[in-house]
C-alpha positions in Angstrom: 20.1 40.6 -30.5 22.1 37.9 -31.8 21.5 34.4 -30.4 25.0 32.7 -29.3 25.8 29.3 -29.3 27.5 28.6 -26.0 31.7 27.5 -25.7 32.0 23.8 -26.8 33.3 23.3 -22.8 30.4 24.8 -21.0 27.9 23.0 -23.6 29.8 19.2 -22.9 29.3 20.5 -19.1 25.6 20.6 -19.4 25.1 17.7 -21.5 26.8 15.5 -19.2 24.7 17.4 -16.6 21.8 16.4 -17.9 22.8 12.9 -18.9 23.4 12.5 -15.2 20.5 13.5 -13.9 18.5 11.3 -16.9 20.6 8.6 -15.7 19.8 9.1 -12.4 16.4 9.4 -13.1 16.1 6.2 -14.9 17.9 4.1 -11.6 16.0 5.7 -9.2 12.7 4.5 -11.1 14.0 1.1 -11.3 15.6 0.6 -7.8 11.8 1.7 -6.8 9.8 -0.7 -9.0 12.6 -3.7 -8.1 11.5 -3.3 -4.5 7.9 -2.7 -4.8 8.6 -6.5 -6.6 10.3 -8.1 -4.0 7.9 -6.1 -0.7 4.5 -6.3 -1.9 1.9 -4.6 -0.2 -0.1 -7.0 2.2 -3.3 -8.8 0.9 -6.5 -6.8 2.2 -8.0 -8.8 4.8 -11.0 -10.9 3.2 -14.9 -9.8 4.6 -17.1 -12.7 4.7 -20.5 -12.5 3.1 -23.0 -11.1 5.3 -25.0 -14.3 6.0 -22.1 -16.1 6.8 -21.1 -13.7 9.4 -24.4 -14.1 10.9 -24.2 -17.6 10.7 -21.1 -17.4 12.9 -22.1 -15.2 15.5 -25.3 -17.1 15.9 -23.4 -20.3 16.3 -20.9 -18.4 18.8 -24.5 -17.4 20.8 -25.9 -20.7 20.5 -22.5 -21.9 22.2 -23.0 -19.6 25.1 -26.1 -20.8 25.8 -25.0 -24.5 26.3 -22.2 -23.8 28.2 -24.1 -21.1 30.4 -21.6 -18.1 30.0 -24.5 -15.8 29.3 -22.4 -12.3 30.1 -23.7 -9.0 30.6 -26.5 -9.1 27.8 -27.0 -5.2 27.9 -23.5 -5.0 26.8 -23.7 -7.2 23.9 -27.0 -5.3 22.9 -25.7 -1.9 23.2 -28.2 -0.9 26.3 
């Protein structure tokens, strides 16, 4: 079997083939990363420390009890 080298038109056909599809390639990867730049992804919502959010919701119950809005207190315990 005797390895052929293909017609010089067929051959410029599949280089610019595959230029094209490199080329392609290479604009689709930068029209991706130019917006990923200009729509970044939102900032992850920050978590306070866990004394501080105690802190807060023991301020938030010490304010209920001045005021008198008690609410349903089996609720808020999970009874």
């Amino acid at each position: 079997m005797r390895s052929r080298v293909p017609d010089m038109p067929v051959a410029l056909t599949m280089l610019w083939v595959w230029i094209g599809i490199v080329a392609l390639s290479v604009a689709c990867w930068w029209l991706l990363k130019w917006w990923k730049r200009r729509h970044p992804p939102p900032a992850p919502e920050s978590v306070l420390p866990y004394s501080q959010r105690l802190r807060k919701r023991l301020n938030e119950h010490r304010l209920d009890k001045r005021t008198g809005h008690h609410g349903d207190t089996a609720s808020r315990h999970g009874k």
